[in-house]
C-alpha positions as protocol buffer text, in pm:
chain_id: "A"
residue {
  index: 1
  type: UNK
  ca { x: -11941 y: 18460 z: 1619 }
}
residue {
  index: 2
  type: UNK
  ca { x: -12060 y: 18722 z: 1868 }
}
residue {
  index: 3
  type: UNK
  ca { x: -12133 y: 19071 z: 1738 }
}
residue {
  index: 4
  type: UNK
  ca { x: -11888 y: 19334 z: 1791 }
}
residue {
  index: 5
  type: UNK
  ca { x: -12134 y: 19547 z: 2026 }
}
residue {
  index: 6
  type: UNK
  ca { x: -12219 y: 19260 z: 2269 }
}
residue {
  index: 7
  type: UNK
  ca { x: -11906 y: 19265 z: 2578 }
}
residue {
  index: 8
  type: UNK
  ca { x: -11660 y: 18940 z: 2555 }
}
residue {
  index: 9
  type: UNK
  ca { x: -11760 y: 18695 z: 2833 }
}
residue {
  index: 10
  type: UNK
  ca { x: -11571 y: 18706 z: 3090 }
}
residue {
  index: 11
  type: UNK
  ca { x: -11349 y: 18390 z: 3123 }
}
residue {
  index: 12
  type: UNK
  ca { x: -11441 y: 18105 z: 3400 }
}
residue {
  index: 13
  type: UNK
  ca { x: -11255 y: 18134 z: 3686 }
}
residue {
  index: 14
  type: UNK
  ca { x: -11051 y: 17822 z: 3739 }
}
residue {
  index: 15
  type: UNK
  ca { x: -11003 y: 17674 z: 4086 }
}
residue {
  index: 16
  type: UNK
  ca { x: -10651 y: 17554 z: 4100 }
}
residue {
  index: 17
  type: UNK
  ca { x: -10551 y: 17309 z: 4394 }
}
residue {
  index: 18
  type: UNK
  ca { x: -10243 y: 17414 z: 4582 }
}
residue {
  index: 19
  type: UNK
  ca { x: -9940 y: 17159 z: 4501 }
}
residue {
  index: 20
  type: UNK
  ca { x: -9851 y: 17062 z: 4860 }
}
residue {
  index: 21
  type: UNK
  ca { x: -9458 y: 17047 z: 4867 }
}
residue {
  index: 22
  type: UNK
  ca { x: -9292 y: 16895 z: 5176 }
}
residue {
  index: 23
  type: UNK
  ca { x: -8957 y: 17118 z: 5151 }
}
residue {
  index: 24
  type: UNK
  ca { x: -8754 y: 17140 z: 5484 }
}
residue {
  index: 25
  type: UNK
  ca { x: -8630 y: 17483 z: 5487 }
}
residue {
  index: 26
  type: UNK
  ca { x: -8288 y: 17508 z: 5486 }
}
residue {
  index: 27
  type: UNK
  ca { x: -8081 y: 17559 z: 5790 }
}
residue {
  index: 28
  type: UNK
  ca { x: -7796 y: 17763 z: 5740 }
}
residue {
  index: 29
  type: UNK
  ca { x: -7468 y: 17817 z: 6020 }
}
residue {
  index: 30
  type: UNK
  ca { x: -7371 y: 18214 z: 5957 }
}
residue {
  index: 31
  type: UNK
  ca { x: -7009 y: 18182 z: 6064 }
}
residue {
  index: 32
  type: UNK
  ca { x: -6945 y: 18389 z: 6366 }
}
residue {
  index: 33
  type: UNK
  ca { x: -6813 y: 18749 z: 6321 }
}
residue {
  index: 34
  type: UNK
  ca { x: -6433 y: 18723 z: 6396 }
}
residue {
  index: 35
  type: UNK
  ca { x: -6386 y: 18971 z: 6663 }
}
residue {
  index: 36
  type: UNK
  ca { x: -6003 y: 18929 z: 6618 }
}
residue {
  index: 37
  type: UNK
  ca { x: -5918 y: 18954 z: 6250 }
}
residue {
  index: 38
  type: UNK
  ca { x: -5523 y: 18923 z: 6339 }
}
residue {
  index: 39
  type: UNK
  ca { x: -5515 y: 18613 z: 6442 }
}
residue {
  index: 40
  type: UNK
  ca { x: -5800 y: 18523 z: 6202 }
}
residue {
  index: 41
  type: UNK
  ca { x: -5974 y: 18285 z: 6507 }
}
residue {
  index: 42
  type: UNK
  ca { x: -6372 y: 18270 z: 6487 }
}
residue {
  index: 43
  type: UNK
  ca { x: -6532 y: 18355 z: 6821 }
}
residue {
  index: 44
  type: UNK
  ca { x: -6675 y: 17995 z: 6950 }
}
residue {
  index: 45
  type: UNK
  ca { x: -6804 y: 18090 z: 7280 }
}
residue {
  index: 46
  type: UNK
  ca { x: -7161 y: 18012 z: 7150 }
}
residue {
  index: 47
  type: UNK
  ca { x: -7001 y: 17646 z: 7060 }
}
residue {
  index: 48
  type: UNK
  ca { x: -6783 y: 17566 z: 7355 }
}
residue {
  index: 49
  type: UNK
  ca { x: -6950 y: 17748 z: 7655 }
}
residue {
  index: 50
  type: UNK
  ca { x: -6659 y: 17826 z: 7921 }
}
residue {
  index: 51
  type: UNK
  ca { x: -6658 y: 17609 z: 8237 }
}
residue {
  index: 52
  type: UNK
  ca { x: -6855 y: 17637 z: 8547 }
}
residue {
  index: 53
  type: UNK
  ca { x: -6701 y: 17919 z: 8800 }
}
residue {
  index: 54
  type: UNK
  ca { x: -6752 y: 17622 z: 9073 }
}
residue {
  index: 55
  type: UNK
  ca { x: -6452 y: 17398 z: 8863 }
}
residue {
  index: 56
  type: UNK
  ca { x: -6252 y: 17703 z: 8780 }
}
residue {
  index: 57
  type: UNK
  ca { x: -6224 y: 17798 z: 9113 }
}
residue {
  index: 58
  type: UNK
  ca { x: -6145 y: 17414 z: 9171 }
}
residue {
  index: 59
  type: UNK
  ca { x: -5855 y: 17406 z: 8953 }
}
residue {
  index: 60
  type: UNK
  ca { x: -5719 y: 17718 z: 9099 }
}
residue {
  index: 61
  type: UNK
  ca { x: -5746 y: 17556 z: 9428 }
}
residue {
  index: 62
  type: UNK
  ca { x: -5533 y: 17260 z: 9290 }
}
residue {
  index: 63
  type: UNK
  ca { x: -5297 y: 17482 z: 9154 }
}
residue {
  index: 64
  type: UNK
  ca { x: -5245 y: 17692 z: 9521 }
}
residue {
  index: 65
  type: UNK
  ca { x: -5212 y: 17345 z: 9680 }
}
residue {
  index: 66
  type: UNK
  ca { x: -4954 y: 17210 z: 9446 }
}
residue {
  index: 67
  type: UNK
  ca { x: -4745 y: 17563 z: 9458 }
}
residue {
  index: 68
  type: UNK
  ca { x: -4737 y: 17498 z: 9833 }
}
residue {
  index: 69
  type: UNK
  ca { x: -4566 y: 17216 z: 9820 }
}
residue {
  index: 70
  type: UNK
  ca { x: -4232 y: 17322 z: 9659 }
}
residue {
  index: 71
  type: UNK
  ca { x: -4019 y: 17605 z: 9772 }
}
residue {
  index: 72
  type: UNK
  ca { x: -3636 y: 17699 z: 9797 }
}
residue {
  index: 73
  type: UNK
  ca { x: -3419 y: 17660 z: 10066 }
}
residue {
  index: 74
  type: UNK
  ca { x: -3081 y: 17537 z: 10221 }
}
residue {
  index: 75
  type: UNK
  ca { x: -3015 y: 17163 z: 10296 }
}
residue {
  index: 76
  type: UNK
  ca { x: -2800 y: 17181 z: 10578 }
}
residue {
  index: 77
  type: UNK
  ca { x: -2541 y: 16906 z: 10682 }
}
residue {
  index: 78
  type: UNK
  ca { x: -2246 y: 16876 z: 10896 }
}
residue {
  index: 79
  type: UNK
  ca { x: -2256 y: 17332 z: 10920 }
}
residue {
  index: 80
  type: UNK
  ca { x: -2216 y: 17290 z: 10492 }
}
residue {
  index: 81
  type: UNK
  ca { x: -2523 y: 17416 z: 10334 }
}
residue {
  index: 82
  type: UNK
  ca { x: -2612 y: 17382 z: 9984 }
}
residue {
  index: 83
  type: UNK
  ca { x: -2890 y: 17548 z: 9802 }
}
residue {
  index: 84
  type: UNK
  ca { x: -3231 y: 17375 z: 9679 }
}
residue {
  index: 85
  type: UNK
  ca { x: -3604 y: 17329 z: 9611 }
}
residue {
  index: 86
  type: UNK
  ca { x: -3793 y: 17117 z: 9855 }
}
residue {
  index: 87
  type: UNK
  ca { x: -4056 y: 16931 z: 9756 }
}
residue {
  index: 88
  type: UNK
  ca { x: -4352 y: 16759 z: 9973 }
}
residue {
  index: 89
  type: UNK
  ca { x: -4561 y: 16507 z: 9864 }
}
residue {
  index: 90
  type: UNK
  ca { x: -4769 y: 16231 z: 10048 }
}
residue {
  index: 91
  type: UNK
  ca { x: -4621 y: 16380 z: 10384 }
}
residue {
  index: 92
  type: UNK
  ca { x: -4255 y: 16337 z: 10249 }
}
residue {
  index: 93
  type: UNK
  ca { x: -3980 y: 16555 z: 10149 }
}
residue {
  index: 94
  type: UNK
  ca { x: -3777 y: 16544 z: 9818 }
}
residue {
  index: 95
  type: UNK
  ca { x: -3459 y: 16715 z: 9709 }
}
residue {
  index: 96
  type: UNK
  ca { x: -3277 y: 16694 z: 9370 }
}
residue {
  index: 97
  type: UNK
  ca { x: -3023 y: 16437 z: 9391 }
}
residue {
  index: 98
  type: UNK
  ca { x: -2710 y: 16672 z: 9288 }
}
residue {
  index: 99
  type: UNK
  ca { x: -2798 y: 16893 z: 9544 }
}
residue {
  index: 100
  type: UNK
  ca { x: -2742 y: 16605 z: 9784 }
}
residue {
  index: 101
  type: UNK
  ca { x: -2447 y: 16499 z: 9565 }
}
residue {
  index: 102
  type: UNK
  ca { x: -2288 y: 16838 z: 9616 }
}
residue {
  index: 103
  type: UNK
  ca { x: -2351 y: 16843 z: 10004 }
}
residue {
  index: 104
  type: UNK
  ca { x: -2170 y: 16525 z: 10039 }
}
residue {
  index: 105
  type: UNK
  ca { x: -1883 y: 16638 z: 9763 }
}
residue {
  index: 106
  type: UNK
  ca { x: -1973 y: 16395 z: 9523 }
}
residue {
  index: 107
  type: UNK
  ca { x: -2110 y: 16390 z: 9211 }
}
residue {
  index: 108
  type: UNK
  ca { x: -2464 y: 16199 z: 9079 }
}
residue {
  index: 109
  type: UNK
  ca { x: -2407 y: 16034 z: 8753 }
}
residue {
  index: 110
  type: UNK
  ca { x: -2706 y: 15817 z: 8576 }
}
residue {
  index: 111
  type: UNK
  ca { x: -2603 y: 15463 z: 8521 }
}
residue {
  index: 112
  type: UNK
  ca { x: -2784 y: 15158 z: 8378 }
}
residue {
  index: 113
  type: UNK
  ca { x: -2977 y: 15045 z: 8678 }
}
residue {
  index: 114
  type: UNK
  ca { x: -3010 y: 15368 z: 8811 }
}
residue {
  index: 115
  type: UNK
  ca { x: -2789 y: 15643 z: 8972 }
}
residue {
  index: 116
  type: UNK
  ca { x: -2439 y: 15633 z: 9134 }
}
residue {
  index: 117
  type: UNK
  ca { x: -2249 y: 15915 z: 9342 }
}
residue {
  index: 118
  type: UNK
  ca { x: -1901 y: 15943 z: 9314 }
}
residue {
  index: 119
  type: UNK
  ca { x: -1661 y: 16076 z: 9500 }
}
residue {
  index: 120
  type: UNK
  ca { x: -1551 y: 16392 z: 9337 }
}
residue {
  index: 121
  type: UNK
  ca { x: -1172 y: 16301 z: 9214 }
}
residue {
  index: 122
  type: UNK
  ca { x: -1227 y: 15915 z: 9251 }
}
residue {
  index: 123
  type: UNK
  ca { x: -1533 y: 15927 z: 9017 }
}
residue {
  index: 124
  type: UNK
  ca { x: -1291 y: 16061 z: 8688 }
}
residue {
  index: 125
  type: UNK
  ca { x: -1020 y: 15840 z: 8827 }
}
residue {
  index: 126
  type: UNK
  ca { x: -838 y: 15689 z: 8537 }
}
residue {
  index: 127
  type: UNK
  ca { x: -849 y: 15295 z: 8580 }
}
residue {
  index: 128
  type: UNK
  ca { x: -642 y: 14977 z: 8422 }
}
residue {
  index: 129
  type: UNK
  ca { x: -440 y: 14716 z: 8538 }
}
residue {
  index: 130
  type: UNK
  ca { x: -313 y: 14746 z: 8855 }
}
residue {
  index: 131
  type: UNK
  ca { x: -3 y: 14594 z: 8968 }
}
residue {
  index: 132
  type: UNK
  ca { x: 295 y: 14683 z: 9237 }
}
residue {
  index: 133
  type: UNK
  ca { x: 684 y: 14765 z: 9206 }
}
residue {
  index: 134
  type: UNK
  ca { x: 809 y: 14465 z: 9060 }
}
residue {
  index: 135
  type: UNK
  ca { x: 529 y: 14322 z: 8923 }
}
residue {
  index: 136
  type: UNK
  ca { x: 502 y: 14227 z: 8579 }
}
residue {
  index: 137
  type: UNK
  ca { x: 163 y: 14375 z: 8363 }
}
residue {
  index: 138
  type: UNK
  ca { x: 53 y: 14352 z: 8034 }
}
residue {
  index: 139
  type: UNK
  ca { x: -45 y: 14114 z: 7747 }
}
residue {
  index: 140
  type: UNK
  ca { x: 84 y: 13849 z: 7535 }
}
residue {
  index: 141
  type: UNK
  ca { x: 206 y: 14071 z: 7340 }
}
residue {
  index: 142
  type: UNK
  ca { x: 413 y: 14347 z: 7556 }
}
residue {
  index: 143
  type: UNK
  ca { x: 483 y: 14382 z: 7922 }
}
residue {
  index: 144
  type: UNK
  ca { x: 481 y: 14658 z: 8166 }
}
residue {
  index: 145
  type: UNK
  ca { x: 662 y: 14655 z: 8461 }
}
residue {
  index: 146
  type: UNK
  ca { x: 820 y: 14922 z: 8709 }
}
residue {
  index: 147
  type: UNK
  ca { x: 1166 y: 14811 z: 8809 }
}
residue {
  index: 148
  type: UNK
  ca { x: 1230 y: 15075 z: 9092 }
}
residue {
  index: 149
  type: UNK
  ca { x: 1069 y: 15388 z: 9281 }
}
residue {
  index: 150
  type: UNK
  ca { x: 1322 y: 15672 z: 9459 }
}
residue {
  index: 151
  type: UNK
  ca { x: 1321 y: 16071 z: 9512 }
}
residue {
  index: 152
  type: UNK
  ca { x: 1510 y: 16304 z: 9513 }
}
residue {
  index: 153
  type: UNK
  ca { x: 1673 y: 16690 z: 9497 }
}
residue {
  index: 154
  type: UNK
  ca { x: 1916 y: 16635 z: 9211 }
}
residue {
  index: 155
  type: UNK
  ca { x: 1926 y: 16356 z: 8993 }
}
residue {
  index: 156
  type: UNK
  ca { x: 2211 y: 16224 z: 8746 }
}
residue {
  index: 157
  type: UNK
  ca { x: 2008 y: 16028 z: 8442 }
}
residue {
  index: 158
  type: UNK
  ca { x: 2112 y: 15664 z: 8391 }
}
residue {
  index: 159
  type: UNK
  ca { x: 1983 y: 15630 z: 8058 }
}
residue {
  index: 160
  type: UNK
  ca { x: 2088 y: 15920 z: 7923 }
}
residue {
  index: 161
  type: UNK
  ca { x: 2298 y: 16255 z: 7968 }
}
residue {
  index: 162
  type: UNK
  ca { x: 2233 y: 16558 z: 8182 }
}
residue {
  index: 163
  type: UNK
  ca { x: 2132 y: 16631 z: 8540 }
}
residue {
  index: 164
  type: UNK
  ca { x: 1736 y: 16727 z: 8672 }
}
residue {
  index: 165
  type: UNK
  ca { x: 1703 y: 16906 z: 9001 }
}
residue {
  index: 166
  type: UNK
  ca { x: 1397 y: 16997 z: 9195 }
}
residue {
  index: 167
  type: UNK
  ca { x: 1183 y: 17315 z: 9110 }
}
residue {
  index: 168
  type: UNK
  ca { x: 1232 y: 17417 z: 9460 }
}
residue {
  index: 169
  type: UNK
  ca { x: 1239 y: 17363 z: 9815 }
}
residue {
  index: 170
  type: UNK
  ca { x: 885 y: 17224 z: 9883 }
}
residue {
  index: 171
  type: UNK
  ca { x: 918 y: 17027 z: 9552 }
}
residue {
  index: 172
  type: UNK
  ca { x: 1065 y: 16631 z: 9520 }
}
residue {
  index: 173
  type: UNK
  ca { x: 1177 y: 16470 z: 9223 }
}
residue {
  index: 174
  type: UNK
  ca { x: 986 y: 16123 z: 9179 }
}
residue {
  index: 175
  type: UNK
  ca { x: 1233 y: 15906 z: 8964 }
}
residue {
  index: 176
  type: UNK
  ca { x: 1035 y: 15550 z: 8847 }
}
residue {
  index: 177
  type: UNK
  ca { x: 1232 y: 15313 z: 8649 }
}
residue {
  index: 178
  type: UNK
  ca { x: 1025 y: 15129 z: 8386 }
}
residue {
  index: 179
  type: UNK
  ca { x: 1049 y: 14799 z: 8196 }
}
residue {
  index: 180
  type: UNK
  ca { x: 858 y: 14722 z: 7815 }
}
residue {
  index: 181
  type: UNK
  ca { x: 941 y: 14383 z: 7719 }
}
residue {
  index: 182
  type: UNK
  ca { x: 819 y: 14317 z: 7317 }
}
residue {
  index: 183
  type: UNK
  ca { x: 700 y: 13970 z: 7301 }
}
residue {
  index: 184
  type: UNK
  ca { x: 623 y: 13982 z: 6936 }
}
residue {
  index: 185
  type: UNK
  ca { x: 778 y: 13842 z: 6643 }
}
residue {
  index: 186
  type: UNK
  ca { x: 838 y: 14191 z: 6490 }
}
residue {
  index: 187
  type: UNK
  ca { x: 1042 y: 14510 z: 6594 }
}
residue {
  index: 188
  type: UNK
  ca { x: 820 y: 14756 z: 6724 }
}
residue {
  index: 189
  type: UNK
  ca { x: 904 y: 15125 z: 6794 }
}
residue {
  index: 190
  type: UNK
  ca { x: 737 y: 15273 z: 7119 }
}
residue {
  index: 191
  type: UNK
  ca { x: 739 y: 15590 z: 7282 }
}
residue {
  index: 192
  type: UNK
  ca { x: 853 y: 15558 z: 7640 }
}
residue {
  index: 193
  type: UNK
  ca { x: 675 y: 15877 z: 7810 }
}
residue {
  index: 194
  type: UNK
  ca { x: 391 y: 15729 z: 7715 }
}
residue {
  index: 195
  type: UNK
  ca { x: 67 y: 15836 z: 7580 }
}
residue {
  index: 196
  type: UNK
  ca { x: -133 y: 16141 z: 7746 }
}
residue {
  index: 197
  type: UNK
  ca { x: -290 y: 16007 z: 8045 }
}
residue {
  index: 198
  type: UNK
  ca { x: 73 y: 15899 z: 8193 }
}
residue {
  index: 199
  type: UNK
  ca { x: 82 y: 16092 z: 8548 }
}
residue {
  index: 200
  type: UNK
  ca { x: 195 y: 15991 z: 8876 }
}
residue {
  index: 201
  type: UNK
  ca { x: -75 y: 16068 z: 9126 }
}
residue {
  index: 202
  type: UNK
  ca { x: -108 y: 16146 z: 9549 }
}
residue {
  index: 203
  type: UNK
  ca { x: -332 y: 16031 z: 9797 }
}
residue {
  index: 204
  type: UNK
  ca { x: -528 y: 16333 z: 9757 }
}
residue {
  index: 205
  type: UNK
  ca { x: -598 y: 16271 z: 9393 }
}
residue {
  index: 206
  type: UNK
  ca { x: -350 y: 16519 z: 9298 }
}
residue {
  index: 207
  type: UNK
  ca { x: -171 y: 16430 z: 8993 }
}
residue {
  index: 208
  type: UNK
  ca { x: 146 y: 16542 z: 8777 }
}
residue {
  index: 209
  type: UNK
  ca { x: 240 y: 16454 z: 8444 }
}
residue {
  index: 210
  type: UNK
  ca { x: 606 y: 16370 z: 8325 }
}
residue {
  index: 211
  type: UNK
  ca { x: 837 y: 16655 z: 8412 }
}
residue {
  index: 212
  type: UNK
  ca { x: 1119 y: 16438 z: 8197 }
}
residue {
  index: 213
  type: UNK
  ca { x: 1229 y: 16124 z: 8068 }
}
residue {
  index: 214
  type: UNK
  ca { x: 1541 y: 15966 z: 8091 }
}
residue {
  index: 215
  type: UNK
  ca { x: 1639 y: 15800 z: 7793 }
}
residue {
  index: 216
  type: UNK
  ca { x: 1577 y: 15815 z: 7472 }
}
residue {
  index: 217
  type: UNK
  ca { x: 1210 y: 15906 z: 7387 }
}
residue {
  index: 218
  type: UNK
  ca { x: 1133 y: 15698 z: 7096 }
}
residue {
  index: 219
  type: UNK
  ca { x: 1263 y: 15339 z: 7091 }
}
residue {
  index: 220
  type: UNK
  ca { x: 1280 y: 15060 z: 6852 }
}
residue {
  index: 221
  type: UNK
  ca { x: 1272 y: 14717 z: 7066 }
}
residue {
  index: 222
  type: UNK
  ca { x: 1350 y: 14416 z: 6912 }
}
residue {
  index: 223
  type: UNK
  ca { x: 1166 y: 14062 z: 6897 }
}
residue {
  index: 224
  type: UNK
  ca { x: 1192 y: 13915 z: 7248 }
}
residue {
  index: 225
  type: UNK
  ca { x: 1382 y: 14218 z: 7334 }
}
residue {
  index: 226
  type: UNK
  ca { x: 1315 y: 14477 z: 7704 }
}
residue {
  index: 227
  type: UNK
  ca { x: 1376 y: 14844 z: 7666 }
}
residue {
  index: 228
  type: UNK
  ca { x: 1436 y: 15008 z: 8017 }
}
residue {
  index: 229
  type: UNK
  ca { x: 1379 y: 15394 z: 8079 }
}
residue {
  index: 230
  type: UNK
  ca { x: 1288 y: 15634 z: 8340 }
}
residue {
  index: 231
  type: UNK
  ca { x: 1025 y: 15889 z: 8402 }
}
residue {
  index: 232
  type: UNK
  ca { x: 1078 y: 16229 z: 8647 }
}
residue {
  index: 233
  type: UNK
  ca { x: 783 y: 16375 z: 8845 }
}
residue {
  index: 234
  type: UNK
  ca { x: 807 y: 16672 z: 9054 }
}
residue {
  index: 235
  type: UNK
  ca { x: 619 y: 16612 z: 9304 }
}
residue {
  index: 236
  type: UNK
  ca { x: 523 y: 16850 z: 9602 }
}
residue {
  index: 237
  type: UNK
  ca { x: 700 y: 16725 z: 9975 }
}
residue {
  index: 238
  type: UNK
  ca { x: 431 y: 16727 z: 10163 }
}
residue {
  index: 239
  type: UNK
  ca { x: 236 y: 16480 z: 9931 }
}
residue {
  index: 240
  type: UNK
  ca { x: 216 y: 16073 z: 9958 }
}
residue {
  index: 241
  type: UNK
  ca { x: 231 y: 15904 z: 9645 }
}
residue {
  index: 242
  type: UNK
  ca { x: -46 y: 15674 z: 9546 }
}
residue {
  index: 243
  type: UNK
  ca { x: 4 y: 15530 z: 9199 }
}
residue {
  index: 244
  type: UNK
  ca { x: 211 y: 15587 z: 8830 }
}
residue {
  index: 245
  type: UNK
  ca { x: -79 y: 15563 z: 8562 }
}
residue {
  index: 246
  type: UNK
  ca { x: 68 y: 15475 z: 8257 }
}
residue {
  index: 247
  type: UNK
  ca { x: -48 y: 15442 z: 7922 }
}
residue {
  index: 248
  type: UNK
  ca { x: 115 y: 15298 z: 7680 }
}
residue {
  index: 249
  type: UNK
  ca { x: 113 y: 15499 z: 7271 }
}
residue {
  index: 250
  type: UNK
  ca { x: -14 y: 15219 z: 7096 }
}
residue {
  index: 251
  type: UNK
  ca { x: 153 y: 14896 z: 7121 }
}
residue {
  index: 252
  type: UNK
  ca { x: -35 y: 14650 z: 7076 }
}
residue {
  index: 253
  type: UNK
  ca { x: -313 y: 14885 z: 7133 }
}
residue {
  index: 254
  type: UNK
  ca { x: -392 y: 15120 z: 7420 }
}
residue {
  index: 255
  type: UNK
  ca { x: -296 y: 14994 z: 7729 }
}
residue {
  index: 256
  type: UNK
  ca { x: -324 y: 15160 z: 8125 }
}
residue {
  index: 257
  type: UNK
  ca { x: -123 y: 15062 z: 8409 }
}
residue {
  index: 258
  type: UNK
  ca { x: -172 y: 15152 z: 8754 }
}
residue {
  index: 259
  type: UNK
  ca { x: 113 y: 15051 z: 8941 }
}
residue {
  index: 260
  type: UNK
  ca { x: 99 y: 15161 z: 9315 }
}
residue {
  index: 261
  type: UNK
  ca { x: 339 y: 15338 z: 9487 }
}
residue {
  index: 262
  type: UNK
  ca { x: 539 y: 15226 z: 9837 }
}
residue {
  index: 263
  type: UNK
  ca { x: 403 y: 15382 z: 10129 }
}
residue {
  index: 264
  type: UNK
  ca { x: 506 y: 15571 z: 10339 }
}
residue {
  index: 265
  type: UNK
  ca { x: 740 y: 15777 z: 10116 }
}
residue {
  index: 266
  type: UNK
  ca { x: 1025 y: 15728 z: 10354 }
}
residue {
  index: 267
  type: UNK
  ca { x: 1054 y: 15402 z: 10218 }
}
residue {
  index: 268
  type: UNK
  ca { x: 1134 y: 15519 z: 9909 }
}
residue {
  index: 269
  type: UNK
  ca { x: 1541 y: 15449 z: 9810 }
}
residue {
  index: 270
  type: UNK
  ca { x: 1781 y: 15755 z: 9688 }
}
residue {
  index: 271
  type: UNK
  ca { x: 1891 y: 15703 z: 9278 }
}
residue {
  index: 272
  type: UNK
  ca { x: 2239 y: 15571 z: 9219 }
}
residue {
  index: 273
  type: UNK
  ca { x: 2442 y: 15896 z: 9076 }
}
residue {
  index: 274
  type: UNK
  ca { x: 2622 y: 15867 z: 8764 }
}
């Protein structure tokens, strides 16, 4: 053991070899600093760099060119004008159908091949079966004729009681004698003013509903049996009648007639009196 006056030894340095370590540092994305907290977006300009000024100011020149070609203005036709947008492309010139539509008083309607313009008046124009004074219309079932056509001032009903006179000087009454034949096996019960779209109508596509029956309204008709009744227009004088829509309440199912009218309205006969 070493004495107590002698110094320890110092200990041996030791030469230690440096452990090599291949760690890759780690590489850490700091999110952005939102500059808008509001809207809580992170500020990716560094990300998605903004586009060159030479294809901005390409785009805007697009836009300038596209904006040129539409504009407003009045399509003109016959001295009627209508307004609209023009549009030019590939050196020609576009307008919205309905303006053109309007100009020509029609209307544009989309159909199943493409696009129709109608008339204004004919294009709502109620359609069924047409026929003429005397003919007879309808189905198996029930038939629809009109037995007679005449105007009048004053009229004396044949079917039932009471007198109808014209609404004034200008104004015709328009007296059409109908015919329903039932050509089931079963009474049926009709209503003979028909159903809501029963109107008589002018060559202007003017029409007027029923102004009055004559007879009675409702009507039970036997098997094989006819019920005969009238219907009263007023109709203005100066007007030409074109056709009697009617449309029948039900029996057998909905029905529409379009029976034309005689032309010209001289030719129509006076009603009977009494």
């Amino acid at each position: 053991m070493p004495r107590l006056s002698e110094p320890c030894p110092e200990p041996k340095a030791q030469k230690l070899k440096p452990k090599t370590q291949n760690l890759k540092p780690k590489t850490q994305n700091p999110k952005p600093e939102n500059p808008n907290p509001e809207t809580c977006q992170p500020n990716d300009t560094a990300m998605n760099p903004k586009p060159s000024l030479a294809l901005a100011a390409a785009a805007s020149l697009a836009v300038a060119a596209i904006a040129a070609l539409r504009g407003p203005g009045e399509l003109t036709m016959n001295g009627k004008s209508v307004e609209t947008t023009f549009l030019v492309q590939g050196g020609r010139t576009f307008v919205p159908l309905s303006d053109v539509a309007k100009l020509l008083g029609a209307t544009a309607s989309k159909t199943s091949t493409g696009y129709a313009l109608s008339a204004v008046g004919a294009g709502s124009m109620v359609t069924g079966t047409e026929g003429k004074v005397g003919q007879t219309l309808g189905t198996p079932q029930m038939q629809f004729s009109v037995q007679s056509v005449s105007e009048a001032d004053h009229y004396d009903r044949k079917f039932g009681s009471g007198a109808v006179d014209a609404l004034g000087a200008n104004v015709r009454l328009i007296i059409v004698v109908c015919r329903v034949r039932n050509a089931t096996a079963k009474t049926v019960s009709i209503c003979t003013v028909g159903a809501g779209k029963t109107a008589m109508t002018d060559q202007d596509e003017h029409s007027y509903e029923v102004f009055t029956g004559d007879g009675p309204r409702n009507v039970d008709v036997l098997p094989g049996a006819v019920t005969d009744f009238g219907l009263v227009f007023q109709v203005p004088k100066t007007e030409k009648l074109k056709a009697l829509v009617y449309e029948t309440d039900g029996f057998p199912k909905k029905q529409i007639f379009r029976v034309a009218m005689p032309a010209p309205a001289a030719n129509l006969s006076s009603p009977r009196e009494g």
